[in-house]
TORZA-307950 format. One record per atom (N, C-alpha, C, O, CB): residue number from 0; atom name; x, y, z. Coordinates in steps of 0.05 Angstrom, whole numbers, plus 32768, in hexadecimal, padded with zeros to 4 digits. Glycine has a CB too. Example, Ala and Ser with C-alpha at 12.3 -4.5 7.8 and 13.67 -1.06 7.14 Angstrom:
// TORZA-307950
@num 0; atomo N; east 8108; north 7F8E; up 809C $
@num 0; atomo CA; east 80F6; north 7FA6; up 809C $
@num 0; atomo C; east 8108; north 7FBE; up 809C $
@num 0; atomo O; east 811D; north 7FBE; up 80A9 $
@num 0; atomo CB; east 80E2; north 7FA7; up 80B5 $
@num 1; atomo N; east 8101; north 7FD3; up 808E $
@num 1; atomo CA; east 8111; north 7FEB; up 808F $
@num 1; atomo C; east 8102; north 8001; up 809D $
@num 1; atomo O; east 810C; north 8017; up 80A1 $
@num 1; atomo CB; east 811A; north 7FF4; up 8072 $
***
This chain:
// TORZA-307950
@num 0; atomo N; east 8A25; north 8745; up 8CDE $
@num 0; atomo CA; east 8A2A; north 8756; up 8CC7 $
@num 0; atomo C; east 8A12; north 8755; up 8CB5 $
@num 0; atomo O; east 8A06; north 873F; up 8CB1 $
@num 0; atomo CB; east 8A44; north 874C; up 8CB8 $
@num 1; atomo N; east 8A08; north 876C; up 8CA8 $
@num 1; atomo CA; east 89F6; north 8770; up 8C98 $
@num 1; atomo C; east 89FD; north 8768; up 8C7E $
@num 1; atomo O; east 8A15; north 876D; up 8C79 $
@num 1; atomo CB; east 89EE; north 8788; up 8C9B $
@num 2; atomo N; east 89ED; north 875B; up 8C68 $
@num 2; atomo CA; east 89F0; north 875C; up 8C4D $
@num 2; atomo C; east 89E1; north 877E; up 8C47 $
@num 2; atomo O; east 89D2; north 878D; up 8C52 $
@num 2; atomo CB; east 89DF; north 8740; up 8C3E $
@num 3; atomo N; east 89F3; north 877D; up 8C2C $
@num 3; atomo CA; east 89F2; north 879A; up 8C27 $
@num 3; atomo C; east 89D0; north 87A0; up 8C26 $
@num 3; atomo O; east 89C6; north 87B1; up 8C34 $
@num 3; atomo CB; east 8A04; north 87A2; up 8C08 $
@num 4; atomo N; east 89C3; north 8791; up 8C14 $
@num 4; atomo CA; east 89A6; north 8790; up 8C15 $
@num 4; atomo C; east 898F; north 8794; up 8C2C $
@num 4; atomo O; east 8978; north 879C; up 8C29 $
@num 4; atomo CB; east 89A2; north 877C; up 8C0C $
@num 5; atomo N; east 8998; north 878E; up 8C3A $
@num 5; atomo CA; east 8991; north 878F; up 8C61 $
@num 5; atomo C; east 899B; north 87A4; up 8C6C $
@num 5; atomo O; east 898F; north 87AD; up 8C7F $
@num 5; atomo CB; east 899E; north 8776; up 8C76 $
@num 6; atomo N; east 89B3; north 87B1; up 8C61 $
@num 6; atomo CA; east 89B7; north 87C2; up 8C6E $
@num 6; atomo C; east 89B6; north 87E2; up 8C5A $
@num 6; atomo O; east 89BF; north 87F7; up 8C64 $
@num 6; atomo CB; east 89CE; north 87B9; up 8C7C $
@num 7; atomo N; east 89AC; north 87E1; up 8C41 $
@num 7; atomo CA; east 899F; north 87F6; up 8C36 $
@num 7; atomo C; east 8986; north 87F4; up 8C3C $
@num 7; atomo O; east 8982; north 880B; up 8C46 $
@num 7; atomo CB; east 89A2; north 87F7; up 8C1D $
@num 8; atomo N; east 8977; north 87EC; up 8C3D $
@num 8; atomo CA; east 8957; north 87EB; up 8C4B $
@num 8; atomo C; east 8958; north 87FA; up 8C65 $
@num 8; atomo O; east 8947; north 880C; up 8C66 $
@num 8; atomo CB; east 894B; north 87CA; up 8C52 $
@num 9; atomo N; east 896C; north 87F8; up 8C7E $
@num 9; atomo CA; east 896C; north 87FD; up 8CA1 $
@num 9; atomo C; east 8973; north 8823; up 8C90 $
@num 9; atomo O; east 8964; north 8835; up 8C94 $
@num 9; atomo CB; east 8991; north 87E4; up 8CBF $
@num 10; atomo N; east 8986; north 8825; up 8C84 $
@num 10; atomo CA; east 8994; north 8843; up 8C85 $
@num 10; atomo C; east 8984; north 8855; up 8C6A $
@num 10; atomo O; east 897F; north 884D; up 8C53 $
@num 10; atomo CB; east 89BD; north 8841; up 8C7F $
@num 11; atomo N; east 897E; north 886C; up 8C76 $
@num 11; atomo CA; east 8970; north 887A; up 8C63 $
@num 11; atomo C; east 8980; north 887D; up 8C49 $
@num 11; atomo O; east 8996; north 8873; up 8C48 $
@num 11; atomo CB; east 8969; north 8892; up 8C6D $
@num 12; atomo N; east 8977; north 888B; up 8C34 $
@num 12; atomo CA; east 8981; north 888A; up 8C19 $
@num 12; atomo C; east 898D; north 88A6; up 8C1C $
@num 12; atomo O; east 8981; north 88B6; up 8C29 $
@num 12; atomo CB; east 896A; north 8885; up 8C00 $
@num 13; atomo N; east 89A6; north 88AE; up 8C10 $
@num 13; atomo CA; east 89B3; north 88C0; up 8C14 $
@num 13; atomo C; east 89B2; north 88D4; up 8BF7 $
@num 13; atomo O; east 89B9; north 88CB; up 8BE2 $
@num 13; atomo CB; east 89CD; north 88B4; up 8C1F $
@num 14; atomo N; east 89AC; north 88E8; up 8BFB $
@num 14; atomo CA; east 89A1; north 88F6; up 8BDC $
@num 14; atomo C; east 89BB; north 890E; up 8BDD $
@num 14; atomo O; east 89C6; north 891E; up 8BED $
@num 14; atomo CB; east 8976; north 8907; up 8BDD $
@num 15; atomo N; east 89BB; north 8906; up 8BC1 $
@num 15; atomo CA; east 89D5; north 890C; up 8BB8 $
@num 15; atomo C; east 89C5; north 8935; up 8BB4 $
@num 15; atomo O; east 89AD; north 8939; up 8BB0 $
@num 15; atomo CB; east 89E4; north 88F2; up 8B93 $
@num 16; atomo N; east 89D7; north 8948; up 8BB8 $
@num 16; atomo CA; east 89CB; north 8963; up 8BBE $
@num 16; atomo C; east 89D5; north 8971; up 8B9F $
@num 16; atomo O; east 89E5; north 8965; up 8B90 $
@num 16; atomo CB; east 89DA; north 8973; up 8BDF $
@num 17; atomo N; east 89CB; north 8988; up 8B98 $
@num 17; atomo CA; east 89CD; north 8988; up 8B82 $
@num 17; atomo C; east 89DE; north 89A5; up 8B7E $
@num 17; atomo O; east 89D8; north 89B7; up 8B8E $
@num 17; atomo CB; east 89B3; north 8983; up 8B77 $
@num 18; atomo N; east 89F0; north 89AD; up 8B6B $
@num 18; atomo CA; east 8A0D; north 89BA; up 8B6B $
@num 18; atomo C; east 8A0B; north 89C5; up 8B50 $
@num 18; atomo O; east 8A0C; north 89B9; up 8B3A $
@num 18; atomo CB; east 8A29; north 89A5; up 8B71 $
@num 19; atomo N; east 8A09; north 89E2; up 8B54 $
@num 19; atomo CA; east 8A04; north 89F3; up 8B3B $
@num 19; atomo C; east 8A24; north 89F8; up 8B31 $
@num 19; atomo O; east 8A34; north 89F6; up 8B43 $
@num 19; atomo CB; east 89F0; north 8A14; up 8B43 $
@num 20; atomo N; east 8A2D; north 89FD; up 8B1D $
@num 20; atomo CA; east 8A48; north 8A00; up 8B13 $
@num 20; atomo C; east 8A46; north 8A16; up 8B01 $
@num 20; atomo O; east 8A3A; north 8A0D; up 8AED $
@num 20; atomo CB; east 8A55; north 89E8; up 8B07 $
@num 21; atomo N; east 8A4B; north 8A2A; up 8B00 $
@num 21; atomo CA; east 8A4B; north 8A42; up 8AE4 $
@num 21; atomo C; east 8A68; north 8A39; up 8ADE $
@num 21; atomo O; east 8A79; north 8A2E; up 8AEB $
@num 21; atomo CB; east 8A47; north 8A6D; up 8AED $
@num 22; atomo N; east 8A69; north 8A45; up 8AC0 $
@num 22; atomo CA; east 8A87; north 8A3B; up 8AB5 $
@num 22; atomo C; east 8A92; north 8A25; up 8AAF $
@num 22; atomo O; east 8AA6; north 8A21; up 8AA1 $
@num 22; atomo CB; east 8A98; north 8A40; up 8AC4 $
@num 23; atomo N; east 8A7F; north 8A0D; up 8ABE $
@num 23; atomo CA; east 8A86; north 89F6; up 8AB4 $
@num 23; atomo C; east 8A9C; north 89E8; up 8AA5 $
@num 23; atomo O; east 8AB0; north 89DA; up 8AAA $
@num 23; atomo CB; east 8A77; north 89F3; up 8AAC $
@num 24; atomo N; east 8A8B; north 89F7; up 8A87 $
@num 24; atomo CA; east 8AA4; north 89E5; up 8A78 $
@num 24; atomo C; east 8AC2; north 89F6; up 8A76 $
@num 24; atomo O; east 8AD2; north 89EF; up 8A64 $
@num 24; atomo CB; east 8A99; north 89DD; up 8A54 $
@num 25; atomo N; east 8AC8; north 8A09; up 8A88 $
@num 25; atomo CA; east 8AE5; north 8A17; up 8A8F $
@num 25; atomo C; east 8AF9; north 8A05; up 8A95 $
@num 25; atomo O; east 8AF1; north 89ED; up 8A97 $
@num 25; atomo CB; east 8AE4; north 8A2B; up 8AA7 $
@num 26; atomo N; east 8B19; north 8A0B; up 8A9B $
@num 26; atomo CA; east 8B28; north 89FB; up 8AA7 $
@num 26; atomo C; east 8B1D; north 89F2; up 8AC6 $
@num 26; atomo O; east 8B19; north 89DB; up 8ACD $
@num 26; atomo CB; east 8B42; north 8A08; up 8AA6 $
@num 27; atomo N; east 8B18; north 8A0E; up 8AD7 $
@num 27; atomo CA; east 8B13; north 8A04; up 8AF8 $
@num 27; atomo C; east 8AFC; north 89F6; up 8AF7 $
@num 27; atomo O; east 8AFD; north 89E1; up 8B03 $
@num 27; atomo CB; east 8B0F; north 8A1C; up 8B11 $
@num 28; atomo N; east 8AE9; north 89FA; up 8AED $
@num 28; atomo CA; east 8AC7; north 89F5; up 8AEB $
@num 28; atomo C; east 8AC7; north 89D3; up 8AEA $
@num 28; atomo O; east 8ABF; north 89C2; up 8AFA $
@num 28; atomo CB; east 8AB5; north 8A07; up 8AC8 $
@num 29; atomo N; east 8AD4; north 89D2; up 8ACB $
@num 29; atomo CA; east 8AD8; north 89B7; up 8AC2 $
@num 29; atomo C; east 8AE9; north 899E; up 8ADA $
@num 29; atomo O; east 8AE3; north 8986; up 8ADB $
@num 29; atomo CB; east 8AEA; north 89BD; up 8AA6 $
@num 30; atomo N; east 8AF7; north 89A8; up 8AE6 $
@num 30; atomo CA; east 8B06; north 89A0; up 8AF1 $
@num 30; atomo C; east 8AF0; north 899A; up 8B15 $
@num 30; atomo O; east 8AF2; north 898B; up 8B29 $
@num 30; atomo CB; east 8B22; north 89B7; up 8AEB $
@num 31; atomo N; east 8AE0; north 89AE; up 8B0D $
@num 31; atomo CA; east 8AD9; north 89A6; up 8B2A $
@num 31; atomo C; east 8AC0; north 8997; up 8B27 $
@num 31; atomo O; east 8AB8; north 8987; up 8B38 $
@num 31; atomo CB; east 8AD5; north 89C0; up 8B3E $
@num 32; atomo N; east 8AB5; north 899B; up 8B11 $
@num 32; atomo CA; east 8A9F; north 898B; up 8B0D $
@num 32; atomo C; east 8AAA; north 896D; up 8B0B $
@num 32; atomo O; east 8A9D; north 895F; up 8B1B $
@num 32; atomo CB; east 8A91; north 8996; up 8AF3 $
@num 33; atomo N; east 8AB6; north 8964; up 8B02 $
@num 33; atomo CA; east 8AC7; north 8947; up 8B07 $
@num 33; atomo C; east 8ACA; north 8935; up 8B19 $
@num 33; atomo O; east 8ACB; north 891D; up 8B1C $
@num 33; atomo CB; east 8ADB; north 8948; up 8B05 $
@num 34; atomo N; east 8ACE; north 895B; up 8B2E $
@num 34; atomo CA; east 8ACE; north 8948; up 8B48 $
@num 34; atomo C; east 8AB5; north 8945; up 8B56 $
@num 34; atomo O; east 8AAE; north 8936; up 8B68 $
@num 34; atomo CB; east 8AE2; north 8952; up 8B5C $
@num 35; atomo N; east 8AA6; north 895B; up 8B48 $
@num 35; atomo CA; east 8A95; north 895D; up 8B5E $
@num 35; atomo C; east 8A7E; north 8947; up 8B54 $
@num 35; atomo O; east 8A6A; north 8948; up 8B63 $
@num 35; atomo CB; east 8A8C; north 897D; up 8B63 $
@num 36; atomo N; east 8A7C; north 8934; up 8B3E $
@num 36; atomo CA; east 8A67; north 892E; up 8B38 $
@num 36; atomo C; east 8A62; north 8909; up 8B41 $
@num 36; atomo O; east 8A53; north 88F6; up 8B3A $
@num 36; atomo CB; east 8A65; north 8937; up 8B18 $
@num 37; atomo N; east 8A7B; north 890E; up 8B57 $
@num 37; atomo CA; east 8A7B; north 88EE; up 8B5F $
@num 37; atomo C; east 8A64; north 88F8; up 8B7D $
@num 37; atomo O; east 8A54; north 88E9; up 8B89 $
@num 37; atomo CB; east 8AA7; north 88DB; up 8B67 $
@num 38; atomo N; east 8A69; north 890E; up 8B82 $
@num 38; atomo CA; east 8A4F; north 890A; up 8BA0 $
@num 38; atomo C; east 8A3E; north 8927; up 8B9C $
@num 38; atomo O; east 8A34; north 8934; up 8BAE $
@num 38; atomo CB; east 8A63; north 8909; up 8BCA $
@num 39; atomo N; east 8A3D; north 892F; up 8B7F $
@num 39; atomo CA; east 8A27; north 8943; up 8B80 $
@num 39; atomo C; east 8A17; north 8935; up 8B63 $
@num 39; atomo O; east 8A1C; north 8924; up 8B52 $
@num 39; atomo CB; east 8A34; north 8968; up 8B7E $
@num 40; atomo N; east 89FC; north 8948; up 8B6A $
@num 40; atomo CA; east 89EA; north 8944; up 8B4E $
@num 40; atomo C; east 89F8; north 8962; up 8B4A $
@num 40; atomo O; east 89F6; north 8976; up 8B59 $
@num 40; atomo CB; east 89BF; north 893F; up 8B4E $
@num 41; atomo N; east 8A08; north 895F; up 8B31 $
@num 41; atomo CA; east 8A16; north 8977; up 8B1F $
@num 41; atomo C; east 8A02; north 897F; up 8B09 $
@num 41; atomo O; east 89F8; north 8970; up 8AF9 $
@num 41; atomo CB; east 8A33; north 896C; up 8B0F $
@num 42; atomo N; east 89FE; north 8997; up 8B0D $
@num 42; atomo CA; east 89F2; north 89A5; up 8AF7 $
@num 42; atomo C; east 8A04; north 89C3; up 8AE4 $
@num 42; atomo O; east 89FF; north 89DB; up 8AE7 $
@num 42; atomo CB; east 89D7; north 89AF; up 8B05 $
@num 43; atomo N; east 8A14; north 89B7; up 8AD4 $
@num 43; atomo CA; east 8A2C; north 89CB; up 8AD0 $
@num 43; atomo C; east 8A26; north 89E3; up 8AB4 $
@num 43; atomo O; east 8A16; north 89DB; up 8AA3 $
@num 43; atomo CB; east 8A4B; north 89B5; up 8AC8 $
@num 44; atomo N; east 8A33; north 8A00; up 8AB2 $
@num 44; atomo CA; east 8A23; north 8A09; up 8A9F $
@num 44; atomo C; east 8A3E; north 8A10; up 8A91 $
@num 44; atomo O; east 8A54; north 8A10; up 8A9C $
@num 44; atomo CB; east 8A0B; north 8A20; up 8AA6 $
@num 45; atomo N; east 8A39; north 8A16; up 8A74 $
@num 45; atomo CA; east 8A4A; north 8A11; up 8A5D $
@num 45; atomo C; east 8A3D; north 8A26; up 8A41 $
@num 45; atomo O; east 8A25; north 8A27; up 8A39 $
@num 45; atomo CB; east 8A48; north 89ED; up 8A56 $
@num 46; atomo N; east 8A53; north 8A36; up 8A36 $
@num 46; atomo CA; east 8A4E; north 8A50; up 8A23 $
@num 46; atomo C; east 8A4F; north 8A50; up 8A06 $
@num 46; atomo O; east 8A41; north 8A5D; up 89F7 $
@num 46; atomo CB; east 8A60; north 8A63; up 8A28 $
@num 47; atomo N; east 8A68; north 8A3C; up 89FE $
@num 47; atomo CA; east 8A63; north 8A39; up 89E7 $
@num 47; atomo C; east 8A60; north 8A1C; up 89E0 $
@num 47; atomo O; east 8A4B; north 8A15; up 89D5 $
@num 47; atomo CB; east 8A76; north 8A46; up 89D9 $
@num 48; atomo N; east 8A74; north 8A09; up 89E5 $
@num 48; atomo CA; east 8A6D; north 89F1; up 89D8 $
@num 48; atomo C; east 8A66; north 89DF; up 89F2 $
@num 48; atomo O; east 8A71; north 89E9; up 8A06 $
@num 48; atomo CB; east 8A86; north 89E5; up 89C4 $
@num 49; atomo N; east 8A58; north 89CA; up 89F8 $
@num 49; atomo CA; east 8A54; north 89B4; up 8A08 $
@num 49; atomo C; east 8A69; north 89A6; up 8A0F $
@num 49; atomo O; east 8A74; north 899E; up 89FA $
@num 49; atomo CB; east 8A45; north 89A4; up 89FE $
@num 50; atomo N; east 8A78; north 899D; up 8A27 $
@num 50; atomo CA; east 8A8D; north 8993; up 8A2D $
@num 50; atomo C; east 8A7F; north 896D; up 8A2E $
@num 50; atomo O; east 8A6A; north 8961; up 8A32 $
@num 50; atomo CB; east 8A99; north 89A4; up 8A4C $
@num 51; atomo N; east 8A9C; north 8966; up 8A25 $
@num 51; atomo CA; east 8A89; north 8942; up 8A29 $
@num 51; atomo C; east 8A86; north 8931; up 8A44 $
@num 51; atomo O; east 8A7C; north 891A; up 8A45 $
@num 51; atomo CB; east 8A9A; north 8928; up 8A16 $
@num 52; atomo N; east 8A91; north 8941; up 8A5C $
@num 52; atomo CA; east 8A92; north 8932; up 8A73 $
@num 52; atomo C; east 8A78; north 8925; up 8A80 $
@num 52; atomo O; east 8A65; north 8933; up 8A89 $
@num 52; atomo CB; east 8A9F; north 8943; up 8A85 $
@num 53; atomo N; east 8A77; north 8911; up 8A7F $
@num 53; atomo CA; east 8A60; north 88FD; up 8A86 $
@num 53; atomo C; east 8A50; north 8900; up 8AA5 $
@num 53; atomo O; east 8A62; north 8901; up 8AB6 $
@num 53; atomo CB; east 8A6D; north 88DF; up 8A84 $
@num 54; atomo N; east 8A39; north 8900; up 8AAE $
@num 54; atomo CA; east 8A31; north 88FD; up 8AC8 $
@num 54; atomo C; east 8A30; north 891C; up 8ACD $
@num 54; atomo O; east 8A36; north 8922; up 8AE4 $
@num 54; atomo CB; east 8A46; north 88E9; up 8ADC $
@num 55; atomo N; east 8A29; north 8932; up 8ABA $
@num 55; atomo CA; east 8A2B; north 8943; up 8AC2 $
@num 55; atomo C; east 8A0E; north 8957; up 8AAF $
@num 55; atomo O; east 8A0A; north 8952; up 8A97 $
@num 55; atomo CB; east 8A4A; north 8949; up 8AC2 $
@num 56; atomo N; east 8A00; north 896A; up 8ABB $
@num 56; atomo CA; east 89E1; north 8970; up 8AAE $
@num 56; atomo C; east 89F3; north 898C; up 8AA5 $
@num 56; atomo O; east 89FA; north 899D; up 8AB6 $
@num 56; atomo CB; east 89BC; north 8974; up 8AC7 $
@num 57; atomo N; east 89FA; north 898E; up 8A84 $
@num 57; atomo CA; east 8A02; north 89A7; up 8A80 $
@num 57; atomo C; east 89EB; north 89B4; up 8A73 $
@num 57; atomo O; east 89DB; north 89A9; up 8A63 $
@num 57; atomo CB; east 8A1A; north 89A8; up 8A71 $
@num 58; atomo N; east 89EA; north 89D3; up 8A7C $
@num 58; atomo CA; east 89E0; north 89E3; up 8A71 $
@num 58; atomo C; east 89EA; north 89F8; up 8A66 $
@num 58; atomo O; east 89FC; north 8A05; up 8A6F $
@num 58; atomo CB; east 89D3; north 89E6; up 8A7B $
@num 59; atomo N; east 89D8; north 89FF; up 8A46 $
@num 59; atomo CA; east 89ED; north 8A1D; up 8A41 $
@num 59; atomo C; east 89E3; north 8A29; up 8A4E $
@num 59; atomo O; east 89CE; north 8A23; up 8A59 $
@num 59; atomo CB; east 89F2; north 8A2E; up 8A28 $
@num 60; atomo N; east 89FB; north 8A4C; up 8A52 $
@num 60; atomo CA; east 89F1; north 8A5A; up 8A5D $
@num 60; atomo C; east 8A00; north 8A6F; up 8A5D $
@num 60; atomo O; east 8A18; north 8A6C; up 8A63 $
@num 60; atomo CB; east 89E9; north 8A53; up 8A70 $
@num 61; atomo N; east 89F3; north 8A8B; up 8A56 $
@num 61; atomo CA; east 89F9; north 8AAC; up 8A57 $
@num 61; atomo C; east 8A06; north 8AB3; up 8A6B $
@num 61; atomo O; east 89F2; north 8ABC; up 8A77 $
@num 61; atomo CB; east 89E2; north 8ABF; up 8A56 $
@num 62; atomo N; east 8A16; north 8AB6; up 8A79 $
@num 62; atomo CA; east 8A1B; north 8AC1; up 8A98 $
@num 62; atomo C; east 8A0F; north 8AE0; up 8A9A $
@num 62; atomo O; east 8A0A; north 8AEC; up 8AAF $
@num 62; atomo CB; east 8A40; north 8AC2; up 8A9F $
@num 63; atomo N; east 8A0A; north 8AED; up 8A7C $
@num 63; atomo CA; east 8A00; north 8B09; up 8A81 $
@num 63; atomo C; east 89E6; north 8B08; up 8A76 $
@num 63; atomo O; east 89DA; north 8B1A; up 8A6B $
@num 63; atomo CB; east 8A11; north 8B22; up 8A75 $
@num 64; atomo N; east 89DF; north 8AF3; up 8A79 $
@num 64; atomo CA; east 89BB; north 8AF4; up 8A79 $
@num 64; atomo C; east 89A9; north 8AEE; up 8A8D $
@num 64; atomo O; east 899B; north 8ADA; up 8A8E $
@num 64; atomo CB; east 89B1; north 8AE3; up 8A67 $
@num 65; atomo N; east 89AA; north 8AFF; up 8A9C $
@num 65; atomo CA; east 8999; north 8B00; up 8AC2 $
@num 65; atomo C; east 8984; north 8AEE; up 8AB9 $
@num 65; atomo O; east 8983; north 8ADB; up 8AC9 $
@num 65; atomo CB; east 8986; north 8B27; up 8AD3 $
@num 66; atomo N; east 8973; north 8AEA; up 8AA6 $
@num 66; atomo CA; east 895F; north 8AE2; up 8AAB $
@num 66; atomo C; east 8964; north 8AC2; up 8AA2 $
@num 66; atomo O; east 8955; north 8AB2; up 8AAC $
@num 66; atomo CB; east 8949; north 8AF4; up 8A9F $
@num 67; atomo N; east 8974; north 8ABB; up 8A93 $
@num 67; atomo CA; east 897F; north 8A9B; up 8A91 $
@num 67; atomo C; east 898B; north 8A92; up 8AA8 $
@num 67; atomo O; east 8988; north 8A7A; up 8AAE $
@num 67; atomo CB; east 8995; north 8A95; up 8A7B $
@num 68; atomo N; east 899A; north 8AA4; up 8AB8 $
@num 68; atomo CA; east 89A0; north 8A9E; up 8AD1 $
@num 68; atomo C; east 898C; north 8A9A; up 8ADD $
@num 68; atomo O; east 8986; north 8A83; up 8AE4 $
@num 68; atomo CB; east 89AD; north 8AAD; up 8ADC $
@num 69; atomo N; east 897F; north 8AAC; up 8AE3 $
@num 69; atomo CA; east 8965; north 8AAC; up 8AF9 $
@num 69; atomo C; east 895A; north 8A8C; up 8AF5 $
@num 69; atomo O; east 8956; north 8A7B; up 8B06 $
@num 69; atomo CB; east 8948; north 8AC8; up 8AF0 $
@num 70; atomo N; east 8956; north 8A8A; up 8ADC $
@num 70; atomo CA; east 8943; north 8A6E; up 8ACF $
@num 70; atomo C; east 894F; north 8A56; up 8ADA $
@num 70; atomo O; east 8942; north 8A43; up 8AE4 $
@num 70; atomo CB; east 8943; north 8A6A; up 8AAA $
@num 71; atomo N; east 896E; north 8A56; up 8AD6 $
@num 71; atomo CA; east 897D; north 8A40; up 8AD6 $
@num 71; atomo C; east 897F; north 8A37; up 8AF6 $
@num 71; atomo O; east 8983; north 8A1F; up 8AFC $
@num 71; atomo CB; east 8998; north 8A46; up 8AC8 $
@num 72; atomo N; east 897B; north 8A4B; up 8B08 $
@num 72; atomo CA; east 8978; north 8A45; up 8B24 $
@num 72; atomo C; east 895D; north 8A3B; up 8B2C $
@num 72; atomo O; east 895A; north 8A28; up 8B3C $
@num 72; atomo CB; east 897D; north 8A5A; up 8B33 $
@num 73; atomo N; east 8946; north 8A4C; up 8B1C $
@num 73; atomo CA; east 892A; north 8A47; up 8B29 $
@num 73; atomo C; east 892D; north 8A22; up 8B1F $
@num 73; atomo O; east 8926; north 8A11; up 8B30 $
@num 73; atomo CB; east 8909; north 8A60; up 8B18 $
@num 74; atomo N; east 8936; north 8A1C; up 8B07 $
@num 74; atomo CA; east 8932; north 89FE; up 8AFB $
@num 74; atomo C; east 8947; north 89F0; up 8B0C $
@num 74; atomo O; east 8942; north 89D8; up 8B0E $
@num 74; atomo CB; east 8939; north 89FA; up 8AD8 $
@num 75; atomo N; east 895B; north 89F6; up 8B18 $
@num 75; atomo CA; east 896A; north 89DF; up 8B22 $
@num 75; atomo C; east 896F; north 89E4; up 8B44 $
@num 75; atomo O; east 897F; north 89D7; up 8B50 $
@num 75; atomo CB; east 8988; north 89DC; up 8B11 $
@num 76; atomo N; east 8962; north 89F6; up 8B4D $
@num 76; atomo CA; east 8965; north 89F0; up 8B66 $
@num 76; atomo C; east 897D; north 89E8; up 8B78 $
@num 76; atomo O; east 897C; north 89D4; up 8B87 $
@num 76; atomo CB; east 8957; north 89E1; up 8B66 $
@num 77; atomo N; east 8992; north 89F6; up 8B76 $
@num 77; atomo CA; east 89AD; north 89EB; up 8B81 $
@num 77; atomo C; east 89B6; north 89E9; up 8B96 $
@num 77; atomo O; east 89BE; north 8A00; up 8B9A $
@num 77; atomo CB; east 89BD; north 89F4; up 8B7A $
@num 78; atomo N; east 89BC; north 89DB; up 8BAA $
@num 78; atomo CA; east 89C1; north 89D7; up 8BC5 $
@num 78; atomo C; east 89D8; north 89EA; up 8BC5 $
@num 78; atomo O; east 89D6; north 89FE; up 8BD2 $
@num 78; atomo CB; east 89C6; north 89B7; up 8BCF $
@num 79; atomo N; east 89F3; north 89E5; up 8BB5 $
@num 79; atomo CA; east 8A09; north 89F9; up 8BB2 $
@num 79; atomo C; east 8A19; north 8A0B; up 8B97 $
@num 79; atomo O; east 8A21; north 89FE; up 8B84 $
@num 79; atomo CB; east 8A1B; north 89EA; up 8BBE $
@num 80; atomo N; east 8A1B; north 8A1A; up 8B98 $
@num 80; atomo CA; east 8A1E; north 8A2B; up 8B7D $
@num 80; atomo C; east 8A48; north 8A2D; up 8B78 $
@num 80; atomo O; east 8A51; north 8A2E; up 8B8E $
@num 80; atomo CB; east 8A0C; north 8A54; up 8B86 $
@num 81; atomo N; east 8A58; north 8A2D; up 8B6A $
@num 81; atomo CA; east 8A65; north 8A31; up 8B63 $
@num 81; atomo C; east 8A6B; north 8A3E; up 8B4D $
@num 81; atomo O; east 8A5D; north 8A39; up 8B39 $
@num 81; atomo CB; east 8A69; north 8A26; up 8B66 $
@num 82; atomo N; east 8A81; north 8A52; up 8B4C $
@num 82; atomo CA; east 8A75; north 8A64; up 8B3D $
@num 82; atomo C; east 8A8F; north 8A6D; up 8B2A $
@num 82; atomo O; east 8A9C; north 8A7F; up 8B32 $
@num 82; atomo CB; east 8A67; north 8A7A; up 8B50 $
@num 83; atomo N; east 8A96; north 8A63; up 8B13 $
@num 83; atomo CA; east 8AB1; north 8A5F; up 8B0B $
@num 83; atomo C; east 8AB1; north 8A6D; up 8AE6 $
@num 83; atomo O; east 8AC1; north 8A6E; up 8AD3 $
@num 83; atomo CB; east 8AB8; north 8A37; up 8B10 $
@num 84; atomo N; east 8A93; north 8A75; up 8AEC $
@num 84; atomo CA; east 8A8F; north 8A83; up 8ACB $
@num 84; atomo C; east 8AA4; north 8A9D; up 8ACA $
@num 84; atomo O; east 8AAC; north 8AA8; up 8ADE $
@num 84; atomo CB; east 8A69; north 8A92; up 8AC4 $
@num 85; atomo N; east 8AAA; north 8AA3; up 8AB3 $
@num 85; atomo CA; east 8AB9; north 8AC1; up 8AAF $
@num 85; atomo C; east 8AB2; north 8ACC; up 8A8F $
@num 85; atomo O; east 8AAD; north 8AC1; up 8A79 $
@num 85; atomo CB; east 8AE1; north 8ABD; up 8AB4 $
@num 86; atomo N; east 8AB6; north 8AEA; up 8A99 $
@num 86; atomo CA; east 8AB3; north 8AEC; up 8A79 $
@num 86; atomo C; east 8ACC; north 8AF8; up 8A69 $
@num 86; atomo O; east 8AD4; north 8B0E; up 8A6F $
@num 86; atomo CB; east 8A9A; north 8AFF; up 8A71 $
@num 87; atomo N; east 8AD6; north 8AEB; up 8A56 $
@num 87; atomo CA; east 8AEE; north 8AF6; up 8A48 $
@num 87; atomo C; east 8AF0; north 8B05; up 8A38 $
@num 87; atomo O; east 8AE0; north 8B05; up 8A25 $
@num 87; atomo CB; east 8AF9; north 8AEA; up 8A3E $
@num 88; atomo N; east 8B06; north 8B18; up 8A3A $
@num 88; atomo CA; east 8AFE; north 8B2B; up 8A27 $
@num 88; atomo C; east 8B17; north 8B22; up 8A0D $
@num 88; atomo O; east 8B17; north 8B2E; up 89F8 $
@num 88; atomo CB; east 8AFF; north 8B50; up 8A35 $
***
C-alpha cells in the first residue's frame, strides 16, 4: 500500500476544467453552481446584486451586451457553458 504522499507523486495532477454559468445568481443557476463547484473551476455571472456563495468567480454581467459577453468568454476560457440567464419582463 502506498502512503498518500508516494502515491500523489506516481499519478498525474488532475485539473479541475473550467464551467461558465450565465444566470448564476437565479434559482436553477444558483443551485447548480453549488453543485457544480465541488469538481469544477466555476466562473458564475450575476445582474444585479452579488450572491454570497463561496468557491465561486462571480462576474457581473449584461446578457444583452454581445460585447461583455464576447469579453467574458475571451477572459475565462470555459471548458463547459451553461446557460440559465433570462430576461424578465
Amino acid at each position: 500500500m502506498l502512503f498518500a504522499a508516494e502515491r500523489n507523486k506516481r499519478e498525474p495532477s488532475i485539473t479541475m476544467k473550467s464551467l461558465l454559468i450565465t444566470g448564476g445568481s437565479g434559482f436553477i443557476g444558483g443551485h447548480v453552481a453549488a453543485i457544480a463547484r465541488e469538481h469544477w473551476k466555476v466562473t458564475a455571472t450575476y445582474h444585479r446584486a452579488r450572491p454570497k456563495l463561496e468557491a465561486i468567480d462571480w462576474q457581473p454581467l449584461d446578457i444583452t451586451d454581445k460585447a461583455a459577453v464576447e469579453n467574458l468568454f475571451a477572459v475565462v476560457h470555459p471548458d463547459a457553458v451553461i446557460h440559465s440567464a433570462a430576461i424578465a419582463s
